[in-house]
C-alpha positions in Angstrom: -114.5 222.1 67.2 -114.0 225.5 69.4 -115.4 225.6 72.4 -117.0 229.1 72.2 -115.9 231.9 75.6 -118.1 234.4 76.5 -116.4 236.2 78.9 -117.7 239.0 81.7 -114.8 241.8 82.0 -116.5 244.0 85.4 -113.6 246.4 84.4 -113.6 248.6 87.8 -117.4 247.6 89.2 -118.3 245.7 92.3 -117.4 245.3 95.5 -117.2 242.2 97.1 -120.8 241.5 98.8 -122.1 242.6 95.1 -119.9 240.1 93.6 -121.1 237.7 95.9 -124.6 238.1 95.1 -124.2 238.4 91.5 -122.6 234.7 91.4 -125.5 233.5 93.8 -127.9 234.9 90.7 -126.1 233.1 88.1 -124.7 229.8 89.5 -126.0 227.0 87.5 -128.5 229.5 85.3 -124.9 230.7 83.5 -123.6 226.8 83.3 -124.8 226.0 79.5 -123.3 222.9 78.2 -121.4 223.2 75.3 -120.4 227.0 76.3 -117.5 228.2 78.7 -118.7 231.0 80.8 -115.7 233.2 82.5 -116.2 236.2 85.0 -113.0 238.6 84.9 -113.4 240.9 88.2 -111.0 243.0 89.9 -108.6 241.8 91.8 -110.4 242.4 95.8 -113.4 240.4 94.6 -111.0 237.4 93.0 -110.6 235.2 96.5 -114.8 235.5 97.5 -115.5 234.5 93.3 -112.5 231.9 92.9 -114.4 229.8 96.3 -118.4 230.6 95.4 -117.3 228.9 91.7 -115.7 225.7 93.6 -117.8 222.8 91.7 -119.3 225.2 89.8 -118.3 225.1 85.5 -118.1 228.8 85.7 -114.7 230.2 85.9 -112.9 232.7 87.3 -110.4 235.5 85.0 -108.8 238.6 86.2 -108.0 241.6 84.7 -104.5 242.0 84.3 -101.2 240.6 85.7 -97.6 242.1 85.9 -94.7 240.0 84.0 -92.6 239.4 86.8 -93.7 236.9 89.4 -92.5 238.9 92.4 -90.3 242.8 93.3 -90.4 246.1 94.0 -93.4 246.7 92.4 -96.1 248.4 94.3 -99.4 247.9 93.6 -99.1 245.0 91.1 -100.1 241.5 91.1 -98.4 238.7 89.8 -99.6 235.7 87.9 -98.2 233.5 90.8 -100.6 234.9 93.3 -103.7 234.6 90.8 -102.9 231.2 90.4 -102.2 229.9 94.0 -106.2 232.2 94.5 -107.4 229.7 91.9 -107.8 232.4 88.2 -108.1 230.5 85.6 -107.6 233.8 82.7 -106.3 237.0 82.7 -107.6 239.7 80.5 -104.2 241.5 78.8 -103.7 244.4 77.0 -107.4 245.9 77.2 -107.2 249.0 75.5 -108.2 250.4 78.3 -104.6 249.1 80.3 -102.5 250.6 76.7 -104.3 254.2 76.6 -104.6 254.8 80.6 -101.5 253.0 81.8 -99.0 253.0 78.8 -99.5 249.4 77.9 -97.6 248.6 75.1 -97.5 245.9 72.8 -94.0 244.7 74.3 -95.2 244.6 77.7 -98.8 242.9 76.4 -96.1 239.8 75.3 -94.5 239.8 78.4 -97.7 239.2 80.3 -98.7 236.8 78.2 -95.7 235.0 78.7 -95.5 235.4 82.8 -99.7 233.9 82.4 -98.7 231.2 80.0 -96.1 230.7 83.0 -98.1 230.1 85.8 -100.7 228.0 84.1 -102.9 231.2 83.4 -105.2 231.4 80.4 -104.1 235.0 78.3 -107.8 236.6 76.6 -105.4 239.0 74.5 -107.2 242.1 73.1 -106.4 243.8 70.0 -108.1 246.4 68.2 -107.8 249.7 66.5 -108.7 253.0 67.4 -111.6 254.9 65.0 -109.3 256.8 62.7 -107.1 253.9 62.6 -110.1 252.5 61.4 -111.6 255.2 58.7 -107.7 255.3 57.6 -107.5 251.7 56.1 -105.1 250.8 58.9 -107.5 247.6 61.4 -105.6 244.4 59.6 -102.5 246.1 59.5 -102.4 246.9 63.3 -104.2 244.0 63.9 -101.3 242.2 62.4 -98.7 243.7 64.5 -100.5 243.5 67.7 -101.3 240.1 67.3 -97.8 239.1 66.1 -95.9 240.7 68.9 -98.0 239.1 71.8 -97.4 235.8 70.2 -93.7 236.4 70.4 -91.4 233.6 71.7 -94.6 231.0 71.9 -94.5 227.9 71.2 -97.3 226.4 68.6 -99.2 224.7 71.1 -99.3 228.0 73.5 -100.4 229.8 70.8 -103.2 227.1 70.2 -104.7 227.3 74.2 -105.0 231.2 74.5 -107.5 233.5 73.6 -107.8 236.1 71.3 -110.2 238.8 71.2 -110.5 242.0 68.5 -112.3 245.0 70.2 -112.4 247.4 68.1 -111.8 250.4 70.4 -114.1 252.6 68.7 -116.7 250.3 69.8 -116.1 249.9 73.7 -118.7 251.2 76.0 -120.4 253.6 72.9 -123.2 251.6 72.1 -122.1 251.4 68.9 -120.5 247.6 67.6 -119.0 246.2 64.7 -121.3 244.5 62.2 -121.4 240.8 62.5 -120.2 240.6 58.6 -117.1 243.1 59.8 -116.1 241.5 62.9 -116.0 237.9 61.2 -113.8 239.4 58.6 -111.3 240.8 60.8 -111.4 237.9 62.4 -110.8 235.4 60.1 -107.9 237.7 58.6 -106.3 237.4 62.7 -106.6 233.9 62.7 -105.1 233.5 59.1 -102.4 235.5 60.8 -101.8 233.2 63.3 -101.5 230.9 60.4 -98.8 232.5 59.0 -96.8 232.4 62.1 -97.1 228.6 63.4 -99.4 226.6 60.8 -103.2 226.4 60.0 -103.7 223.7 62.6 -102.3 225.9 65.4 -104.6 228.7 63.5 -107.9 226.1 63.9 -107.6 225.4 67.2 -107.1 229.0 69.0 -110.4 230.6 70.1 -111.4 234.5 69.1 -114.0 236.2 70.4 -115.1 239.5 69.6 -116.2 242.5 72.6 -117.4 246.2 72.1 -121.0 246.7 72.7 -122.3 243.3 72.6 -125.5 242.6 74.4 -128.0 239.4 74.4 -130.2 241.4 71.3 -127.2 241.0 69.2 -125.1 238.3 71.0 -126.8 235.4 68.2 -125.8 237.5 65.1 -121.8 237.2 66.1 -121.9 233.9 67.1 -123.7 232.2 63.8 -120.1 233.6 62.3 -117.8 230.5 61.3 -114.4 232.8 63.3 -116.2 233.8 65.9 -115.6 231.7 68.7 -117.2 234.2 71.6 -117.0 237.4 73.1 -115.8 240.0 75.6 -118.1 241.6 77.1 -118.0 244.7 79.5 -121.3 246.7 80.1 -123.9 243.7 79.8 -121.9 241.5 81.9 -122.9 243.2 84.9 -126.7 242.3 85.3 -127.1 238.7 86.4 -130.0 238.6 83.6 -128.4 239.7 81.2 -125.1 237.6 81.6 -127.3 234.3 81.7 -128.8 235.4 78.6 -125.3 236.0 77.1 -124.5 232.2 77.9 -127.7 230.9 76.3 -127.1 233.1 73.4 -124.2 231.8 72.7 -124.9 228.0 72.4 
């Protein structure tokens, strides 16, 4: 049995006192048995969440990574120094990080690979743009996007990360996927996974789904037989409404 995710991505919001509180507001209200509740902040706000969630069940996920664990590469942060802060995930391949900072699906695999590394937990977006969408084209570049990250894994890395389709179209519009659409997609990603290690591998990894979910519609994705959680942006930022995402989600 899946262990559904429902995970916060705070994109670039908060500083660190506002982290701070936020986590006072949800500590053992967003602990729901049965659910795994993950905050992905930026990076400054990582150390003060990594030591509020000490003995809490809440963890802590950042919001992307670079592939090499040390260099000459200013500005980055490598999965070496997320781990030794105490991250548990890392968010990769947002379509925000491919259509703002020429993310590709190459460099999406790398990342995972460098996370998978250094004990991180990869949430791996895919997802297709709208006229990718209104063209026929989601399961095909579904397919591809998914395959490529999953390059060079082994069976049982493939099984421990997470997966989540946002369509793109669907990010921060208001507008969302139908329950009935997202859990076909998703069951067509995870038969995909299938196809490249086995149905067991296929069973055990997790998928969530993200764009413009909110605790009125949270129930209606996760009563879905693929749908294993979700990624959630706007809604995560509320205290209230990020408990409410947890309990929904049970």
């Amino acid at each position: 049995m899946r262990k559904p995710i429902i995970a916060g991505n705070w994109k670039m919001f908060k500083t660190v006192s506002e982290a701070a509180a936020f986590f006072e507001q949800v500590k053992g209200k967003a602990e729901v048995e049965g659910v795994e509740s993950v905050i992905c902040s930026p990076f400054t706000t990582l150390p003060a969440l990594t030591e509020a969630a000490r003995g809490t069940s809440i963890a802590i996920g950042a919001q992307n990574l670079h592939f090499e664990d040390n260099g000459a590469y200013t500005g980055e942060i490598s999965g070496e120094m997320l781990t030794e802060l105490g991250v548990s995930y890392v968010i990769i391949g947002h379509s925000e990080r491919r259509a703002y900072f020429a993310e590709t699906d190459e460099t999406v695999n790398l990342k995972v690979r460098a996370a998978l590394k250094n004990g991180l937990t990869p949430i791996v977006c895919v997802g297709e743009k709208l006229e990718e969408r209104e063209a026929g084209q989601t399961k095909d570049l579904c397919k591809v996007q998914t395959s490529v990250a999953l390059q060079g894994l082994s069976a049982a890395e493939a099984a421990g990360i997470v997966i989540a389709y946002e369509p793109i179209w669907a990010i921060g519009t208001g507008k969302s996927s139908t329950a009935a659409d997202a859990e076909d997609v998703i069951a067509f990603i995870r038969g995909v996974v299938a196809d490249l290690y086995d149905q067991a591998t296929a069973d055990a990894v997790r998928i969530q789904y993200g764009g413009s979910v909110k605790p009125a519609n949270i129930a209606e994705y996760m009563v879905q037989p693929n749908i294993d959680g979700a990624l959630v942006g706007g809604a995560s930022l509320e205290p209230d409404s990020y408990i409410q995402l947890i309990e929904g989600a049970k």
